[in-house]
C-alpha positions in Angstrom: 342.7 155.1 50.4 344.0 154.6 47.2 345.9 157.3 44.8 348.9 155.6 42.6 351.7 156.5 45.1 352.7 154.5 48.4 352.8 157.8 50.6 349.1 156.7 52.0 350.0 153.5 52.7 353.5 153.9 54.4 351.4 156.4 56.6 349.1 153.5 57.1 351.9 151.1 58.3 353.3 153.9 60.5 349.9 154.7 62.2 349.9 150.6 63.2 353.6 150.2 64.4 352.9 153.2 66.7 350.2 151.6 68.3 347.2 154.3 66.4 345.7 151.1 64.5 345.5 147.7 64.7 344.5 146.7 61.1 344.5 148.2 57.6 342.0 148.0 55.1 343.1 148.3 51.7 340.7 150.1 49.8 342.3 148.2 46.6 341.3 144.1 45.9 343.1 141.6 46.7 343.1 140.6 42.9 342.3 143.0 40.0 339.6 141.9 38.3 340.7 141.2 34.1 338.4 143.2 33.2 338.5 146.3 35.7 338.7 149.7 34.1 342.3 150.5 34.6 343.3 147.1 35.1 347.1 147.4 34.6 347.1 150.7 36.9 344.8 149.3 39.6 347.6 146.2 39.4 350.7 148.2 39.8 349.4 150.0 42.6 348.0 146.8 44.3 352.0 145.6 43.7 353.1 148.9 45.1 351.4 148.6 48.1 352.1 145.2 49.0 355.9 145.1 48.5 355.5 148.4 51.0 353.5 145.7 53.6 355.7 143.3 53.2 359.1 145.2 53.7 357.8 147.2 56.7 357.3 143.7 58.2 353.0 143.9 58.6 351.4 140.1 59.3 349.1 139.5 56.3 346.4 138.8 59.0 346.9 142.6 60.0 345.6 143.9 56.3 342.4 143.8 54.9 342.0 144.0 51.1 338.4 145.3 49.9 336.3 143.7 47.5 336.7 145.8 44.5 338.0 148.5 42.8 337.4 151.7 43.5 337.7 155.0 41.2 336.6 157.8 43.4 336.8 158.9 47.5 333.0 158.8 47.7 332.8 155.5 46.7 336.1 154.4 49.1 334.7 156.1 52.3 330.9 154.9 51.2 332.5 150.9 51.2 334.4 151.9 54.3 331.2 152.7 56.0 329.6 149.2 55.4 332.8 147.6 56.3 332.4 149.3 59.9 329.6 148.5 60.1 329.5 144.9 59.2 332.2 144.3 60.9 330.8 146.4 64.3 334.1 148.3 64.1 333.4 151.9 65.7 336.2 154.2 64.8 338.8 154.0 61.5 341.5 156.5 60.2 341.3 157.3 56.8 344.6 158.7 55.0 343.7 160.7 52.0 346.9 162.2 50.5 347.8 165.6 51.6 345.8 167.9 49.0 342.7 165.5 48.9 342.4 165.7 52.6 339.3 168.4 53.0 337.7 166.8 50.1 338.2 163.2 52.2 336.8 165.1 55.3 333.8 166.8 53.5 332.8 163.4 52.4 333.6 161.6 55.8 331.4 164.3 57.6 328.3 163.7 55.2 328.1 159.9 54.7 328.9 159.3 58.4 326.0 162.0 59.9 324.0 160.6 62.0 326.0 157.0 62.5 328.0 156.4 65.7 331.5 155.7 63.4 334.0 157.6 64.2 336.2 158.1 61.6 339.7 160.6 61.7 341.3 161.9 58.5 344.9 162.1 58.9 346.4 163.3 55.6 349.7 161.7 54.2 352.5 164.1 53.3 353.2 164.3 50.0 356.4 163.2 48.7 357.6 165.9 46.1 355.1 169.3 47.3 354.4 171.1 50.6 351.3 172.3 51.7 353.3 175.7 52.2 355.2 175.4 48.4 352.5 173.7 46.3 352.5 176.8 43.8 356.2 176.8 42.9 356.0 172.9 41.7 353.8 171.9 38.4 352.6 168.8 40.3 351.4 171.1 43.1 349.7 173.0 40.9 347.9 170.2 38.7 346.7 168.7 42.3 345.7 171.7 44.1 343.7 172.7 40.8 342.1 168.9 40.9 341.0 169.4 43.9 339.3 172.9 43.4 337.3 171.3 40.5 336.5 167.8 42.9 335.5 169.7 45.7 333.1 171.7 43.5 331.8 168.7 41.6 331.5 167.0 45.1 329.4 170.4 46.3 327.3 170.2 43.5 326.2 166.6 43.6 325.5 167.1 47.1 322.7 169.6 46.0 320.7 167.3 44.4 320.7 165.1 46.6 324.0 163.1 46.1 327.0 163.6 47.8 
């Protein structure tokens, strides 16, 4: 999943040199479109992530890059799911960052109901804040308080019909 940093993605390349995965799929294209919202952001990240691949040593025919741009979860775990499913792959790991992780689960558990994808969320530790000292770090605050308003908005959409 995508999020700025490289914590999710060094989690990613850990989870394949231990044997846990055997591709990754880069929720981020391969190229930025010019005209992308967030272009230049989308870009550095995209950079980010590949110099990470590249000097953990993964084969380019091990990663996967998706076909556009994504700007919320929903819309990275909905893509995910017709990837599985055109592909006929039956179970994934997704790696949400640490604080987004029940927010990632909540939407795992309602766009995969009823499929036979199995999908595991395995959150990636955050680099700077601890699940146990969030409060005493601004960034921890800013992110946990995201979240509380995500997870609400998420809730809410899911009531009329939209999660």
């Amino acid at each position: 999943m995508g999020g700025g940093r490289t914590d999710r993605v060094e989690k990613a390349v850990e989870l394949l040199q231990n044997g846990y995965a055997r591709e990754i799929l880069m929720m981020l294209p391969e190229r930025i479109p010019p005209d992308a919202a967030y272009g230049d952001l989308l870009d550095m990240e995209r950079r980010m992530c590949r110099s990470v691949l590249e000097l953990r040593g993964v084969a380019p025919d091990k990663i996967h890059w998706s076909s556009e741009a994504f700007y919320s979860t929903y819309d990275e775990i909905k893509s995910l799911r017709a990837w599985m499913r055109e592909k006929g792959i039956p179970s994934a790991i997704i790696i949400p960052g640490l604080f987004q992780s029940r927010r990632a689960r909540w939407t795992v558990d309602h766009l995969f109901k009823g499929t036979k994808l199995d999908v595991l969320v395995i959150p990636a530790p955050h680099p700077y804040v601890s699940a146990t000292d969030w409060w005493s770090h601004e960034e921890g605050i800013v992110t946990v308080e995201n979240e509380y308003i995500k997870n609400i908005y998420y809730q809410l959409k899911s009531l009329v019909g939209e999660p």
